[in-house]
C-alpha positions as CSV (number, residue, x, y, z in Angstrom):
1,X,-12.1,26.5,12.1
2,X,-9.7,27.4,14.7
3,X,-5.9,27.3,14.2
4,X,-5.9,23.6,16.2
5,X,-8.0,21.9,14.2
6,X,-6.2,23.3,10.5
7,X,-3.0,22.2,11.7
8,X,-4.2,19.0,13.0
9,X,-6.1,18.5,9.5
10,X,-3.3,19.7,7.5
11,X,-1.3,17.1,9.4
12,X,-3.5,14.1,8.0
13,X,-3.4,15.5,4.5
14,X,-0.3,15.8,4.5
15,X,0.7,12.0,5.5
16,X,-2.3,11.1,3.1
17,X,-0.8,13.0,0.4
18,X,2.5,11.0,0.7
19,X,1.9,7.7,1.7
20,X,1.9,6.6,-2.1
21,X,5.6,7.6,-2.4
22,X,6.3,6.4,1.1
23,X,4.8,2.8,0.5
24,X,7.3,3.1,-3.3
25,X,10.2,3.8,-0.9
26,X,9.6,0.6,1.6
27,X,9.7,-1.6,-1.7
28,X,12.5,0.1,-2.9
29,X,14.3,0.1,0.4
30,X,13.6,-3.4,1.1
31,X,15.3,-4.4,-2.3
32,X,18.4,-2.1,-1.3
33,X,19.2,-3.5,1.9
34,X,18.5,-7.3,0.8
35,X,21.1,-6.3,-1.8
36,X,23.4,-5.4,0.9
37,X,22.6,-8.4,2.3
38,X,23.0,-11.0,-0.5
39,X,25.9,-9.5,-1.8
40,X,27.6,-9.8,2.1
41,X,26.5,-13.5,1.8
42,X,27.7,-14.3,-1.5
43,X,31.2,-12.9,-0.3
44,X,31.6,-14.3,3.0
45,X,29.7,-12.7,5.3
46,X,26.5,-14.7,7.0
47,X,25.4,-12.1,9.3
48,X,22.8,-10.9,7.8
49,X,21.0,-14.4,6.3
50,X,21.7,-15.6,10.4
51,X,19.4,-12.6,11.5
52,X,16.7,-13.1,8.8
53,X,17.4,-9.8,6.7
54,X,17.6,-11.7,3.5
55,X,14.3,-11.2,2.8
56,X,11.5,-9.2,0.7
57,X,9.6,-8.8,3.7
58,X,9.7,-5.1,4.3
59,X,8.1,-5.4,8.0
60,X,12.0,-7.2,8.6
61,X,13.3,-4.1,7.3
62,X,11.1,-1.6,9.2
63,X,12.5,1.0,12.3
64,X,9.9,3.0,14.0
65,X,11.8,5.8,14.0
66,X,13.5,6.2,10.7
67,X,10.7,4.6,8.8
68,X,8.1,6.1,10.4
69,X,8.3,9.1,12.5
70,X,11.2,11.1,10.7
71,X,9.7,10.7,7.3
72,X,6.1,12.3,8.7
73,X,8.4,15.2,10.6
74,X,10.0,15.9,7.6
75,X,6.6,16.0,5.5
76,X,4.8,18.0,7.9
77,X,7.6,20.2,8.2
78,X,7.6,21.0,4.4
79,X,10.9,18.7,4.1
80,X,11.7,15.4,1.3
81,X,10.3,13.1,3.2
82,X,13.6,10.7,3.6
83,X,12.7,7.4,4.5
84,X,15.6,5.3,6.7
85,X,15.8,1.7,7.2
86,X,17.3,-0.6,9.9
87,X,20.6,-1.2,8.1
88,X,21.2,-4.8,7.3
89,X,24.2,-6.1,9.9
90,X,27.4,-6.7,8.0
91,X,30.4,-8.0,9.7
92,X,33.4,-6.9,7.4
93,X,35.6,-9.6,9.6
94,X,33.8,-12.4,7.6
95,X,34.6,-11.0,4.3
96,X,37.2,-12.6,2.0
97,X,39.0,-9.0,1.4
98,X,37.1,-6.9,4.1
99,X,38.3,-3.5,2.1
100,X,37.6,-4.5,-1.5
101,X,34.0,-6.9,-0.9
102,X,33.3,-3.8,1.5
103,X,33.3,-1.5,-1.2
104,X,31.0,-4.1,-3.3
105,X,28.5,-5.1,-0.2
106,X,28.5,-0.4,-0.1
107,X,27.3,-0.7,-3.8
108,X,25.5,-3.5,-4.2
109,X,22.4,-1.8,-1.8
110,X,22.5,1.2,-5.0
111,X,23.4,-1.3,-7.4
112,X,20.1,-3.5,-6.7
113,X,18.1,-0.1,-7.2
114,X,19.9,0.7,-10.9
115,X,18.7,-3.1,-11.1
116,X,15.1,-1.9,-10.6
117,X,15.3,1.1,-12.7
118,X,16.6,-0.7,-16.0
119,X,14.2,-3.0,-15.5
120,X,11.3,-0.7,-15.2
121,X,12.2,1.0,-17.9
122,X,13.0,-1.7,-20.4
123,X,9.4,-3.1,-19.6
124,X,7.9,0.1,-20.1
125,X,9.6,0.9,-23.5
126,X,8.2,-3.1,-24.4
127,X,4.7,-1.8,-23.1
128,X,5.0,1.4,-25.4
129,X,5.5,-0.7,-28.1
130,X,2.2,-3.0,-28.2
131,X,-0.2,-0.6,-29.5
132,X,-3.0,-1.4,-27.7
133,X,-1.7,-1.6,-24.7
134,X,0.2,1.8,-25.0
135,X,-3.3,3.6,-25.5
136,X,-4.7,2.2,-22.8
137,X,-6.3,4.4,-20.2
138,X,-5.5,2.1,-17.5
139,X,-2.1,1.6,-18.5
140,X,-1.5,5.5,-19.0
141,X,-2.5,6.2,-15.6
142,X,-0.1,3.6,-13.8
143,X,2.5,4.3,-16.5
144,X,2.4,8.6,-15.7
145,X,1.8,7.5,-11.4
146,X,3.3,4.6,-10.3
147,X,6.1,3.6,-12.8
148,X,7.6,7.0,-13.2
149,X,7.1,7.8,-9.7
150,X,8.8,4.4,-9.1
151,X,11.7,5.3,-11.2
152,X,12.0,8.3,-9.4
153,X,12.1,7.5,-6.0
154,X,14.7,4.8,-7.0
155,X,17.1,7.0,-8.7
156,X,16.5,9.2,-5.4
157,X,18.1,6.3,-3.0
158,X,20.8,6.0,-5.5
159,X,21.7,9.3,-5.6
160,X,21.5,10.2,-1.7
161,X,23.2,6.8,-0.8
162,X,25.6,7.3,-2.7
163,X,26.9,10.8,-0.6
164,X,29.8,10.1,1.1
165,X,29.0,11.1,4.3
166,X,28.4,8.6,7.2
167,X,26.1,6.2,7.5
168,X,25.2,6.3,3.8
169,X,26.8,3.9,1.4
170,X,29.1,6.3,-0.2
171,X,31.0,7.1,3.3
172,X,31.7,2.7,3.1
173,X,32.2,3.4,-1.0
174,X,35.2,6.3,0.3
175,X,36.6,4.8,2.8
176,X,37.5,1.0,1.0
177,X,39.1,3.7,-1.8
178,X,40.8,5.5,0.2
179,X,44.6,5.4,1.2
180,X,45.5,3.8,4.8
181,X,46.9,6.9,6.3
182,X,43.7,9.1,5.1
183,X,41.1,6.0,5.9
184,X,42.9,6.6,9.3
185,X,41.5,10.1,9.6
186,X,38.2,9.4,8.1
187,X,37.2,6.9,10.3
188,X,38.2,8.9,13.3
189,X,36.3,12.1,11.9
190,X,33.3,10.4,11.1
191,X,31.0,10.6,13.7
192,X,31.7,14.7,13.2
193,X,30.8,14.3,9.2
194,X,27.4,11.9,10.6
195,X,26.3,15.1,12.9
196,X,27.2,17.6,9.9
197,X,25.0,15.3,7.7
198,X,22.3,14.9,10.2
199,X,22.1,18.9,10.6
200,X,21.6,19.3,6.6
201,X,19.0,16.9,6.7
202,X,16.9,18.2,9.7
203,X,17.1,21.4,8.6
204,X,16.3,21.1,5.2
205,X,19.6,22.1,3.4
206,X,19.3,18.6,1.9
207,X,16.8,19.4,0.2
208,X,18.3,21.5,-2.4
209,X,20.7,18.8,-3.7
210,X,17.4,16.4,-3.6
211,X,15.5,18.6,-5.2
212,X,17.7,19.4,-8.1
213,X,18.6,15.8,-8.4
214,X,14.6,15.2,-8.7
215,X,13.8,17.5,-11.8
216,X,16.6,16.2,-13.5
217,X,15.8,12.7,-12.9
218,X,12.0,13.5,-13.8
219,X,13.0,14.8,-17.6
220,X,15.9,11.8,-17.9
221,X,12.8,9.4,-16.7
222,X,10.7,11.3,-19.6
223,X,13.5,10.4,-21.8
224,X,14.1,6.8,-21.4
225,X,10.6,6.0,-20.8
226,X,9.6,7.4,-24.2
């Protein structure tokens, strides 16, 4: 086998490999931006339910690029394979108090995955607790592959959204808390702190942060799982 052909196979296996984590991430990410969405609705703001985003639909959610293509680069390329959404459209003129329900329409998009999580786990615990289902092989195998894995790549979104650097939902989270005069600064600086971000992500830096935050999300997930 020639050098081609391993890389081309080695290429497959790869996507293969993490399409099970990548199809968890479109559910979760669909939740996260309808949360977005809703909560910009419920305050004001009818931009999004206008252009259909309101919805569990993950194909309305989809962009070829960030959903797509950059996650495979990143997994070929040995990288986290962060998956990116189209971001639901929010018009922060519509809002009642554009700085304060900013800050909540920011959070709500995390918020909705901490949703997920306690759920998850609170119906997992109740699992653990009917005897027969809790030995179950079946329920074993998607309690130690899908729901932790689920838990996982949930407290992932959280925890990378929630950077403050631009686009993510922290930079929105930082800027409605911030002070006029340095909201001033941040907004003119941002699209510097977006191409700092970008670098760390393309060229793996990100990964350190993500990969710390995943081993100590995997033994909290242990924990409160039981």
């Amino acid at each position: 086998m020639d050098n081609l052909q391993y890389q081309v196979i080695r290429f497959f296996l790869n996507i293969i490999a993490d399409l099970p984590i990548m199809l968890i991430f479109l559910v979760s990410a669909t939740f996260h931006e309808v949360g977005h969405g809703y909560a910009a609705y419920r305050l004001g703001d009818h931009t999004a339910k206008d252009a259909g985003r309101l919805t569990l639909n993950p194909l309305k959610h989809v962009d070829l690029f960030g959903t797509i293509i950059f996650p495979i680069m990143l997994s070929v390329a040995g990288f986290f394979p962060i998956v990116l959404f189209k971001p639901v459209p929010i018009n922060p003129a519509n809002l009642r108090d554009p700085v304060r329900d900013g800050i909540k329409v920011a959070f709500a998009g995390p918020g909705t995955n901490i949703l997920l999580v306690l759920v998850l786990i609170l119906l997992t615990r109740l699992l653990n607790s009917i005897g027969p289902i809790a030995v179950s092989g079946t329920y074993l195998f998607i309690r130690e592959n899908i729901i932790v894995t689920f838990i996982l790549v949930n407290l992932i979104i959280i925890i990378f959204n929630l950077i403050p650097f631009p686009p993510l939902d922290g930079s929105w989270i930082l800027r409605g808390i911030l002070p006029p005069q340095w909201r001033f600064y941040f907004e003119k600086y941002k699209t510097y702190l977006f191409i700092f971000f970008f670098i760390l992500v393309i060229t793996g830096k990100i990964n350190f942060l993500l990969n710390r935050a995943l081993k100590f999300f995997y033994y909290l997930t242990r924990l409160l799982i039981g």
